[in-house]
C-alpha positions as CSV (number, residue, x, y, z in Angstrom):
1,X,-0.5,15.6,-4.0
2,X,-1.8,15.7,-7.1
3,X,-0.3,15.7,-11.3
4,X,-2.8,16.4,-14.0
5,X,-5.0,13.4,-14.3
6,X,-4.5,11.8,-10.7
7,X,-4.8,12.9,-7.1
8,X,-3.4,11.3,-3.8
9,X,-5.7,10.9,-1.4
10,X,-4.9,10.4,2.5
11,X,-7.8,8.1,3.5
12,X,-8.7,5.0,2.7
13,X,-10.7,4.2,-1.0
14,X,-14.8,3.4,-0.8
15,X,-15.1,-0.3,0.5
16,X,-16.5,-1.2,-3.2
17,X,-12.5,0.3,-4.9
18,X,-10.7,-1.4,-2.5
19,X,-12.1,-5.1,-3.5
20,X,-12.0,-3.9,-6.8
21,X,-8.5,-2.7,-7.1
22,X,-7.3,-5.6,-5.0
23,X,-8.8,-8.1,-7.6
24,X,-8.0,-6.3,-10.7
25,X,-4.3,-5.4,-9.4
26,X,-3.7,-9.3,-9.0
27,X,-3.6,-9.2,-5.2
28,X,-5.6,-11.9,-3.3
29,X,-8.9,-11.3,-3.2
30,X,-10.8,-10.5,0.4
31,X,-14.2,-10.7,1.2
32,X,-16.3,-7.9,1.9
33,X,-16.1,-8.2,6.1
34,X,-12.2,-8.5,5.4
35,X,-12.2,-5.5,3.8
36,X,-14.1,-3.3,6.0
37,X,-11.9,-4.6,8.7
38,X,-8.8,-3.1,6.5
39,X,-10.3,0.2,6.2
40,X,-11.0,0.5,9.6
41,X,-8.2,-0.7,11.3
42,X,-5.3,0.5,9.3
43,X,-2.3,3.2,10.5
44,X,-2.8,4.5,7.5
45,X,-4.2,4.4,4.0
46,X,-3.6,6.3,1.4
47,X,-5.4,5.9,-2.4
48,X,-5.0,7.8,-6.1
49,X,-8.1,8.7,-7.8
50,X,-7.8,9.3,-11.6
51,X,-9.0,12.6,-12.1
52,X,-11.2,12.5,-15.8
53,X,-13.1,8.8,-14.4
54,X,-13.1,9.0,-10.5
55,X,-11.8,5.3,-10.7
56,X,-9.4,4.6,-7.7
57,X,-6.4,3.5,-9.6
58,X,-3.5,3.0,-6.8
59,X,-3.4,2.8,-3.2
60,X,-1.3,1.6,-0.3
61,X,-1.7,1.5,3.6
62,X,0.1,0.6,6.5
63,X,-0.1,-1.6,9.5
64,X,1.4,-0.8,13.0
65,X,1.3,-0.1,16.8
66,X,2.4,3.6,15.9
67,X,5.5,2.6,18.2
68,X,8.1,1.3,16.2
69,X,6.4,-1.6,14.0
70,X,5.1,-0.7,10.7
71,X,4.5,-3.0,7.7
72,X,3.6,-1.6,4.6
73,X,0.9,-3.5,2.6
74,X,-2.2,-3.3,-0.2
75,X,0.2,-1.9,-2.7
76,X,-1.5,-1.9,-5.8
77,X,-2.2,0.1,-8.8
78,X,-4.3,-1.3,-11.8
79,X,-2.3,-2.1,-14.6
80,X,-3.3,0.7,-17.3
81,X,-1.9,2.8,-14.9
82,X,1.4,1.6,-14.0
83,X,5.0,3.2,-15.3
84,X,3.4,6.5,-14.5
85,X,5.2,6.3,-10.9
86,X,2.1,6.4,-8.8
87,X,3.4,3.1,-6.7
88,X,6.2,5.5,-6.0
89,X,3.8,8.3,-4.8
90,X,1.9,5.8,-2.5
91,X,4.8,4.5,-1.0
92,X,6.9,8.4,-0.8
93,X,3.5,9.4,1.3
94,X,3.2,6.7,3.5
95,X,6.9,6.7,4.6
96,X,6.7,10.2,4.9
97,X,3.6,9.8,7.4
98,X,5.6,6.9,9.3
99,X,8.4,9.3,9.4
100,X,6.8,12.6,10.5
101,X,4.4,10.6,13.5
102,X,6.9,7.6,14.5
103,X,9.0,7.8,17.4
104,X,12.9,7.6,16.3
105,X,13.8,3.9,14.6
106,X,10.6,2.8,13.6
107,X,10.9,-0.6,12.1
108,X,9.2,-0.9,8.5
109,X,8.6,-3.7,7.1
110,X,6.9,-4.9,3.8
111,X,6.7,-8.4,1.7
112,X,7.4,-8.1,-1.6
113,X,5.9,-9.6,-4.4
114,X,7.8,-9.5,-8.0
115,X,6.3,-6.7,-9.8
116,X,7.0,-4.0,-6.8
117,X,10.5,-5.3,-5.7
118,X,12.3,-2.8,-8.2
119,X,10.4,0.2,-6.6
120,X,10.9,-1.3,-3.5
121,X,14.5,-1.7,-3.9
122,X,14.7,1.8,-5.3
123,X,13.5,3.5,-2.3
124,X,16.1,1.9,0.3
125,X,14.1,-1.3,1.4
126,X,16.3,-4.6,1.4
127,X,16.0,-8.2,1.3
128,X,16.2,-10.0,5.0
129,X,16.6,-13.6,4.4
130,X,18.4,-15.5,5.3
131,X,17.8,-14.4,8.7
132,X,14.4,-13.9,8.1
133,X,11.8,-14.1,5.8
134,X,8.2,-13.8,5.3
135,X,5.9,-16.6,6.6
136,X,2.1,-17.5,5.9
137,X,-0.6,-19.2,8.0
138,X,-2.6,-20.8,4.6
139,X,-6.0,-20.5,3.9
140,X,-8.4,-22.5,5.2
């Protein structure tokens, strides 16, 4: 999938663009061995390349037992190059991949931070709580 200035690309970014984006998107940042391990070990993984620099811009990926568990996570895309609806793109692919290799009623799950809860919302995911809600082993 691809507009003008920015392709979708159905693999995972270069180890080096996934720290990158991660840091400059305002997600948490991981180390190097955490990353790799994301890369490899994902259901899926999808990232946008802007066309004119090569710089990986956006990306998303998903986590699952390809059974009926899948939780969407990474979603980022630096911020010169949001409004331009490429969240949307990552988020349309990978729920089109969950939906085209899941068994029927695959449960899909995400947590959402503030800036993506209107796309989120948007695109049929709703809030849980109070039955349940997100919980976080912290940091050591």
């Amino acid at each position: 999938m691809s507009d003008d200035v920015h392709d979708l690309v159905p693999h995972p970014p270069p180890l080096e663009a996934y720290l990158d984006l991660r840091a400059r998107s305002g997600l948490t940042p991981v180390t190097r061995e955490q990353g790799a391990g994301a890369l490899a070990h994902s259901w899926a993984f999808c990232h946008v390349r802007h066309l004119p620099s090569g710089e990986v811009v956006a990306m998303g990926r998903v986590l699952g037992d390809g059974g009926w568990y899948f939780h969407v996570a990474d979603m980022a895309t630096l911020p010169d190059h949001q409004g331009h609806g490429l969240g949307r793109r990552v988020l349309t692919w990978l729920l089109d991949r969950i939906a085209a290799e899941a068994p029927p009623g695959p449960y899909v799950t995400l947590n959402a931070d503030e800036p993506g809860r209107r796309l989120y919302a948007s695109m049929g995911f709703v809030e849980t709580a109070p039955r349940t809600v997100a919980m976080a082993l912290p940091r050591a």
